[in-house]
N, C-alpha and C positions, 0 to 999 in steps of 0.2 A: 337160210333166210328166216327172217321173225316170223311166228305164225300168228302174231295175236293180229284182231280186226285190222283193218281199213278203220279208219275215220272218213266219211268222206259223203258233207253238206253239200244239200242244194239249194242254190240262193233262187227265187222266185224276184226278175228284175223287174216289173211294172208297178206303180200303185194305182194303176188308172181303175174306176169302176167300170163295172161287169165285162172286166178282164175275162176273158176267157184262157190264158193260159196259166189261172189257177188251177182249173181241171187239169190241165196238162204237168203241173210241179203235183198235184197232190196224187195222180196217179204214178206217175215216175217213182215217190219216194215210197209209195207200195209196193212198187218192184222191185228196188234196193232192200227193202226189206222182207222181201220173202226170199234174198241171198244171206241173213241173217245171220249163217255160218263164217259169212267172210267178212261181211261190210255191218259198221254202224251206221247211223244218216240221222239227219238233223234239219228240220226245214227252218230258212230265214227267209225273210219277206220286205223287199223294199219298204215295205208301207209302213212296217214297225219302228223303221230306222225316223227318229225324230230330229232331222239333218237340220244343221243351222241355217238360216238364209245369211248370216253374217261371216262364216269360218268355213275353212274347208281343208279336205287332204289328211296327210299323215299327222299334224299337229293335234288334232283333235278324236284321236284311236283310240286314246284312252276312257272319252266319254261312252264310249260301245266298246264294252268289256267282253260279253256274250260274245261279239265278233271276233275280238281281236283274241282271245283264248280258243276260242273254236278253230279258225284259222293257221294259228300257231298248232296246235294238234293235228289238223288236218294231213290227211293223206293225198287227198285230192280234192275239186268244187266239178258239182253240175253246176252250169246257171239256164236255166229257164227264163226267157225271153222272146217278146212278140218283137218284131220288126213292124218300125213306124218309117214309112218316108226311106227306105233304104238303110234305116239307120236303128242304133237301140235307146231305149231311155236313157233320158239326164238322169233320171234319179241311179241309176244301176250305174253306170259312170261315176257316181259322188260316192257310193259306197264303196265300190270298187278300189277308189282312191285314198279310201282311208287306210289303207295297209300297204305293204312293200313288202319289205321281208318275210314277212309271214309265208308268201305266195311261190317264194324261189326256189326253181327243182319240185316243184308239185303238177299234177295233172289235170287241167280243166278241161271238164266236155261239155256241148252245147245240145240245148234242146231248144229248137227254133219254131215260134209259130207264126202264123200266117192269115190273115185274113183269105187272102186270094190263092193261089193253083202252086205258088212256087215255096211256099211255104218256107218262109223267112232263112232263103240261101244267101241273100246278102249282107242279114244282121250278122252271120256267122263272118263272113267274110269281115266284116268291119271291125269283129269281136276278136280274129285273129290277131291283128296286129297290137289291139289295146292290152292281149293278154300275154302276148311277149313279152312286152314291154315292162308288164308287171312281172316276169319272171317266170309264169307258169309255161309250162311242156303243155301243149295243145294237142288234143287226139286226131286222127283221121277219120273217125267213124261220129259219125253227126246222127240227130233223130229232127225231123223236120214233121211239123202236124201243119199241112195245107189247107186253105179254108177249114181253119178249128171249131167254125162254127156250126159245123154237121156231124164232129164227130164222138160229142161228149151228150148227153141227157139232161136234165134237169140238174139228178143230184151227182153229177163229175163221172160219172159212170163212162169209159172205153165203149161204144157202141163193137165195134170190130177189132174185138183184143186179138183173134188170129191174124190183123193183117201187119202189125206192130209184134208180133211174138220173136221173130227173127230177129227182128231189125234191133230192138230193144235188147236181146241177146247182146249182139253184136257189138253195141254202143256200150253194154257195162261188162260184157269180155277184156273189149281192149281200155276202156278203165281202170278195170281192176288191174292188168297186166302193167299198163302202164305205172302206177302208182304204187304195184308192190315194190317195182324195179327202179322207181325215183327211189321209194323210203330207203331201199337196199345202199341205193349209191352213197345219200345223206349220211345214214348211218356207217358207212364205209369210206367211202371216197374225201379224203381232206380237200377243202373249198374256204373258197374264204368269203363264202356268204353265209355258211352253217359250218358247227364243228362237231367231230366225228364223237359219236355218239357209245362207240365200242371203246 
């Protein structure tokens, strides 16, 4: 198997102000990168994405280049997402939808936040299916930050990095496993959504 990095961006889905689960995307991609040996990462930002009110979906991919190159390279995507209403943002939806193929036979994990106690278990659940759909291999190991509002400081700072040390393990363990063993297949297995790369 290949040994060079992972690729493997985390999209940050809210633009809402005094978002709190920017602390939550910008400590995560600290973590991926003190794996530095294995994984690249790359932070993208709903809020950057300057989405048309008039157009939508794959026809307009080519206006977000950064994504659709990034994407295409990609090993795997985190997405970072609060849950609103049971549900996740429109905006992260519209971005999401700007790509297809790009996304097929790759790995996406979720990192869920939550205003209240249950810490955005059911945006993942609803994130499931949107992410099949798009073609991505979905992980079983989730990172949930419950009422987010008690656990970050001023300047993004983890108040209780030992109680997240495991669990954060765990969630870019089977990341990475996951996403070394897609690139392997891609690059091995004939498909007729990607061609063998060997």
């Amino acid at each position: 198997m290949s040994e060079k990095k992972l690729f493997i961006p985390v999209l940050l889905g809210t633009p809402r102000k005094h978002r709190e689960s920017g602390h939550v995307a910008r400590w995560l991609l600290g973590k991926i990168e003190e794996r530095g040996g294995e994984i690249e990462t790359q932070l993208f930002d709903v809020r950057d994405f300057n989405l048309p009110p008039d157009d939508y979906g794959m026809e307009i991919k080519d206006d977000f280049p950064e994504w659709r190159d990034a994407m295409t390279r990609a090993d795997g995507l985190v997405i970072v997402t609060p849950e609103y209403n049971h549900g996740y943002p429109g905006t992260l939806k519209s971005v999401l939808d700007l790509l297809l193929p790009e996304y097929i036979h790759k790995a996406v994990a979720f990192a869920a936040v939550s205003a209240q106690v249950w810490g955005g278990v059911r945006v993942i659940e609803a994130l499931v299916q949107t992410s099949r759909e798009l073609g991505f291999a979905v992980t079983f190991t989730d990172l949930n930050f419950p009422r987010v509002q008690t656990l970050f400081d001023d300047d993004g700072k983890l108040l209780d990095e030992k109680a997240y040390e495991s669990r954060t393990k765990a969630f870019l363990d089977e990341l990475v496993w996951m996403s070394k063993t897609l690139r392997w297949g891609r690059e091995n297995l004939p498909s007729k959504f990607h061609s063998s790369q060997k």
